[in-house]
PyMOL CGO cylinders between C-alpha atoms (Angstrom):
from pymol import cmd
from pymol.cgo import CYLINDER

trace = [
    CYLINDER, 27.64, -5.24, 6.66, 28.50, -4.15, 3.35, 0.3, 1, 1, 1, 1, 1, 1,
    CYLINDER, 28.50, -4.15, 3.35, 30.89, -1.64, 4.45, 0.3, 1, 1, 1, 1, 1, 1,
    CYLINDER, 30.89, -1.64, 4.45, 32.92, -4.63, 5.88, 0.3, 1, 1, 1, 1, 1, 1,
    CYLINDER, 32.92, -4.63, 5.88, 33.25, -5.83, 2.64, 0.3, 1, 1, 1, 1, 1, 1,
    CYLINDER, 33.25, -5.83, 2.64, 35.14, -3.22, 1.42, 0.3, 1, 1, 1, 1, 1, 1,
    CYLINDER, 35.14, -3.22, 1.42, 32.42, -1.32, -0.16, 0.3, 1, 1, 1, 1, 1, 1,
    CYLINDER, 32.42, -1.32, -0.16, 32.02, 2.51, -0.28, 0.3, 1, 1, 1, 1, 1, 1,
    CYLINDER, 32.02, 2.51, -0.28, 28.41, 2.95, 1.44, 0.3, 1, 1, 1, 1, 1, 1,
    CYLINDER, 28.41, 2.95, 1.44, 25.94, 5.83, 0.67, 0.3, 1, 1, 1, 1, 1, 1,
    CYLINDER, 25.94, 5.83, 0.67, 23.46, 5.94, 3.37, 0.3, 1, 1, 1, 1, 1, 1,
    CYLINDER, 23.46, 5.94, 3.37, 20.06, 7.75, 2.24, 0.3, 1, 1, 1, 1, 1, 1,
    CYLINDER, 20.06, 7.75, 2.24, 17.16, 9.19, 4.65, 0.3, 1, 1, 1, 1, 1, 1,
    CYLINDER, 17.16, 9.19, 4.65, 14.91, 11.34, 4.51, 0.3, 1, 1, 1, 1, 1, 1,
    CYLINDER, 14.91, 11.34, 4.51, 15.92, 12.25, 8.06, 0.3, 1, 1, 1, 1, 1, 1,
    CYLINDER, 15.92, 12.25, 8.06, 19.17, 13.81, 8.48, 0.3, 1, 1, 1, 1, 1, 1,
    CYLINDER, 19.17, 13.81, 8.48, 19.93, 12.85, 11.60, 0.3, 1, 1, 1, 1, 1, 1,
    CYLINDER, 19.93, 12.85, 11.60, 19.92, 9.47, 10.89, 0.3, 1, 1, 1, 1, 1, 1,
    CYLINDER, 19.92, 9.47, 10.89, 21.91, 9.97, 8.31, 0.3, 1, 1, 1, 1, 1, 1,
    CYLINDER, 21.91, 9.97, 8.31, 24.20, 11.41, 10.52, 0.3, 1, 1, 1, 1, 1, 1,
    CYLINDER, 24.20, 11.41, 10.52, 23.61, 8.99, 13.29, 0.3, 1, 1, 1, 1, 1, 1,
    CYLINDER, 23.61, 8.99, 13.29, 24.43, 5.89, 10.72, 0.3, 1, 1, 1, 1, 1, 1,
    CYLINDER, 24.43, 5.89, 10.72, 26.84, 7.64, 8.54, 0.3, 1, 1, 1, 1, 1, 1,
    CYLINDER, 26.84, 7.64, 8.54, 28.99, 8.06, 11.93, 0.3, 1, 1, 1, 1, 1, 1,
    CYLINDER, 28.99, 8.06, 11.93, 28.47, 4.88, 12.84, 0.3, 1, 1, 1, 1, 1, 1,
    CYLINDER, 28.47, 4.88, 12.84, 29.80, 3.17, 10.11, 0.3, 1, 1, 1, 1, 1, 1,
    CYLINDER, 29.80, 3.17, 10.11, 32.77, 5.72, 9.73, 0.3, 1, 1, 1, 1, 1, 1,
    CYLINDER, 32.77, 5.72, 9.73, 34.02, 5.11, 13.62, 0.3, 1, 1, 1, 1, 1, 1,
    CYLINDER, 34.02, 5.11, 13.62, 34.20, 1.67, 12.49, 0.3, 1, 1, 1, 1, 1, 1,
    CYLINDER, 34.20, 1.67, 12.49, 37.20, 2.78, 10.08, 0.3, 1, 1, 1, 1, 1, 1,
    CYLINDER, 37.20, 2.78, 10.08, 35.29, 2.49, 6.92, 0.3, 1, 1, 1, 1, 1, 1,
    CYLINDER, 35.29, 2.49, 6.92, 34.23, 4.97, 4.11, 0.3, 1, 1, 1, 1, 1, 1,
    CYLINDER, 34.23, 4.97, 4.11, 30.14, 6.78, 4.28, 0.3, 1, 1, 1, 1, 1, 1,
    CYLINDER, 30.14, 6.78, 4.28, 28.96, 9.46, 2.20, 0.3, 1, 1, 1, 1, 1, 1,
    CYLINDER, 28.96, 9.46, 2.20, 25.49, 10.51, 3.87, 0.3, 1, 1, 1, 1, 1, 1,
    CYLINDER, 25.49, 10.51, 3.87, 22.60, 12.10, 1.62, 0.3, 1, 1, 1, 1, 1, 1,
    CYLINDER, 22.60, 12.10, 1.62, 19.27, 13.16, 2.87, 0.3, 1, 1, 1, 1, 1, 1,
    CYLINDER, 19.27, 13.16, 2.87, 16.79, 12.31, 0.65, 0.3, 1, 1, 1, 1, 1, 1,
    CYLINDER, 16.79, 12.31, 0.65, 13.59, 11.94, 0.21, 0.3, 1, 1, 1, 1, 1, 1,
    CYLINDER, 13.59, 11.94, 0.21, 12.35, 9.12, -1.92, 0.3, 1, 1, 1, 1, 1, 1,
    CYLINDER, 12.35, 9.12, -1.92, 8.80, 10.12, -2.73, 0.3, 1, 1, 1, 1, 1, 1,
    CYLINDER, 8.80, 10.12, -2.73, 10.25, 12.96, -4.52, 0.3, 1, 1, 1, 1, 1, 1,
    CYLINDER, 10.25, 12.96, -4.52, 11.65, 12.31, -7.92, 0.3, 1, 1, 1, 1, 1, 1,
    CYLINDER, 11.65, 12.31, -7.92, 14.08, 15.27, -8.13, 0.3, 1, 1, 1, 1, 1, 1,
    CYLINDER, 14.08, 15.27, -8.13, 15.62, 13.89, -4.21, 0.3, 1, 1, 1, 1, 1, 1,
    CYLINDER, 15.62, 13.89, -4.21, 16.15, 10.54, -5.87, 0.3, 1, 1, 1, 1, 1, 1,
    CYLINDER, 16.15, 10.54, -5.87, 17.77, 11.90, -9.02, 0.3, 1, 1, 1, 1, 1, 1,
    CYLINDER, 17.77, 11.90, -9.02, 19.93, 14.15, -7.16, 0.3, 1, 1, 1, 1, 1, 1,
    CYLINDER, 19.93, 14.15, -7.16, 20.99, 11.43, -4.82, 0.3, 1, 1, 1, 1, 1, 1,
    CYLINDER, 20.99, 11.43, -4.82, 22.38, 9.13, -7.68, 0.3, 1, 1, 1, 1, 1, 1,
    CYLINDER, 22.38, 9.13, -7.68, 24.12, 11.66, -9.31, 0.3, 1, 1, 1, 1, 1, 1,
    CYLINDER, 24.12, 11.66, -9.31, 25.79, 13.21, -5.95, 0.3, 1, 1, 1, 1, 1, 1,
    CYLINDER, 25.79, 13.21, -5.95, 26.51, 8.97, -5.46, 0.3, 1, 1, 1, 1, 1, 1,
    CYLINDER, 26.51, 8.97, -5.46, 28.40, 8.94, -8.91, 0.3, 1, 1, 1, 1, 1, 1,
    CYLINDER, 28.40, 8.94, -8.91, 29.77, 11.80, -8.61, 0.3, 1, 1, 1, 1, 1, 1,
    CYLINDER, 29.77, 11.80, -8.61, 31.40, 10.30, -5.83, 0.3, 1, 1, 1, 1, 1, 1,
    CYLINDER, 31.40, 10.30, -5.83, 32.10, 6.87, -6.10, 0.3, 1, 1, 1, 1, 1, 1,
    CYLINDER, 32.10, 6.87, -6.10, 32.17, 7.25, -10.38, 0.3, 1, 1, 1, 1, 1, 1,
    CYLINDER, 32.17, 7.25, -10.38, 28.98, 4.21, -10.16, 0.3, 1, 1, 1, 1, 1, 1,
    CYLINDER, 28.98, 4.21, -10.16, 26.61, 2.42, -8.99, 0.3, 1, 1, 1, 1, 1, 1,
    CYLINDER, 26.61, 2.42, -8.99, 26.64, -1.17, -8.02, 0.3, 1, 1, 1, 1, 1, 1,
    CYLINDER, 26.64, -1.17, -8.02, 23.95, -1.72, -5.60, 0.3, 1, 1, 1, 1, 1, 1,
    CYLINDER, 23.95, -1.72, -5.60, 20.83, 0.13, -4.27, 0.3, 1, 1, 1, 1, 1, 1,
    CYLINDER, 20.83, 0.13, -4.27, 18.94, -1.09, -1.93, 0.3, 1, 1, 1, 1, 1, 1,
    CYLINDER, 18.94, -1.09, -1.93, 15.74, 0.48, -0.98, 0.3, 1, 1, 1, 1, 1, 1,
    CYLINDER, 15.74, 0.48, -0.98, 14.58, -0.29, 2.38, 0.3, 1, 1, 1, 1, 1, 1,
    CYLINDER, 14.58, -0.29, 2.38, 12.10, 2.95, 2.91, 0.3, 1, 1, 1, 1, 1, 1,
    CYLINDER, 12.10, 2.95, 2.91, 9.46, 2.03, 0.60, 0.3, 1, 1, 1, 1, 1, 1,
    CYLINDER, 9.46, 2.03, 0.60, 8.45, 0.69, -3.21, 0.3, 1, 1, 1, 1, 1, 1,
    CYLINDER, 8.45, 0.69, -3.21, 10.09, 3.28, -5.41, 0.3, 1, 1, 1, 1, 1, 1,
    CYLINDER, 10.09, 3.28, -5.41, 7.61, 6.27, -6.57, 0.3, 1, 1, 1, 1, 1, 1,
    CYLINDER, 7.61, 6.27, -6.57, 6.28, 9.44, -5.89, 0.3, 1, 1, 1, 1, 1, 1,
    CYLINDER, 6.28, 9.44, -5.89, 3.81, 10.08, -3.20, 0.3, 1, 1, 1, 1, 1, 1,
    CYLINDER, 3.81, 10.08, -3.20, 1.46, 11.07, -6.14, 0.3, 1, 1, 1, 1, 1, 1,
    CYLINDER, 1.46, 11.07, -6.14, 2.30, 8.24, -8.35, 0.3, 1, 1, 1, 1, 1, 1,
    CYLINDER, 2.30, 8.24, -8.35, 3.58, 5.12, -5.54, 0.3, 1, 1, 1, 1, 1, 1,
    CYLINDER, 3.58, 5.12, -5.54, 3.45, 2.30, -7.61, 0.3, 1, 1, 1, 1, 1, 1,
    CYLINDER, 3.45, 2.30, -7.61, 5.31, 3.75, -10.71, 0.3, 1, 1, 1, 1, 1, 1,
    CYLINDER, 5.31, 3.75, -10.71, 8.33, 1.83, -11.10, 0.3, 1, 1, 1, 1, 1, 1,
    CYLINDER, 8.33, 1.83, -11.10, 11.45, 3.98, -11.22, 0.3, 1, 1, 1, 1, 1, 1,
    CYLINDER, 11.45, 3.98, -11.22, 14.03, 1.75, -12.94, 0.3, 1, 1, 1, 1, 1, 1,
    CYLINDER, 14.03, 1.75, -12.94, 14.83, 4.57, -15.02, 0.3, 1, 1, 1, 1, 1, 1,
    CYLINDER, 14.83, 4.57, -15.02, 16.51, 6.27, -12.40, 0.3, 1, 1, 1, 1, 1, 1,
    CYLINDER, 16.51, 6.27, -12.40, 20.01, 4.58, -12.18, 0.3, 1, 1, 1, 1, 1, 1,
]
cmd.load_cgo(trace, "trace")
């Protein structure tokens, strides 16, 4: 959806073949992916994921998380707007 829009996706998993799977997907439909597995109940995945993002695309603009509430698997409920 948003890639139809004209925006430059990033799609995260922690599984990288659907990464692959989604990342292709969106790409045979003529528009632009960058595919990242990552884990988000590990900090250092999540950090590493935004900065490979900026590096990128430079920003930013929207994240959505769709895997779970943003945390660690030691610490789930600790909010992690410090990340972006």
């Amino acid at each position: 959806m948003f890639a139809r829009e004209g925006a430059k996706v990033v799609v995260a998993s922690r599984t990288p073949a659907t990464v692959d799977a989604v990342v292709a997907e969106i790409r045979g439909e003529g528009f632009e992916a960058l595919g990242i597995a990552t884990d988000v109940s590990k900090e250092d995945q999540i950090f590493e994921m935004v900065a490979l993002t900026a590096e990128v695309y430079g920003t930013v603009d929207i994240l959505i998380n769709k895997a779970q509430g943003f945390g660690t698997a030691q610490s789930p409920g600790r909010q992690r707007s410090q990340c972006l």
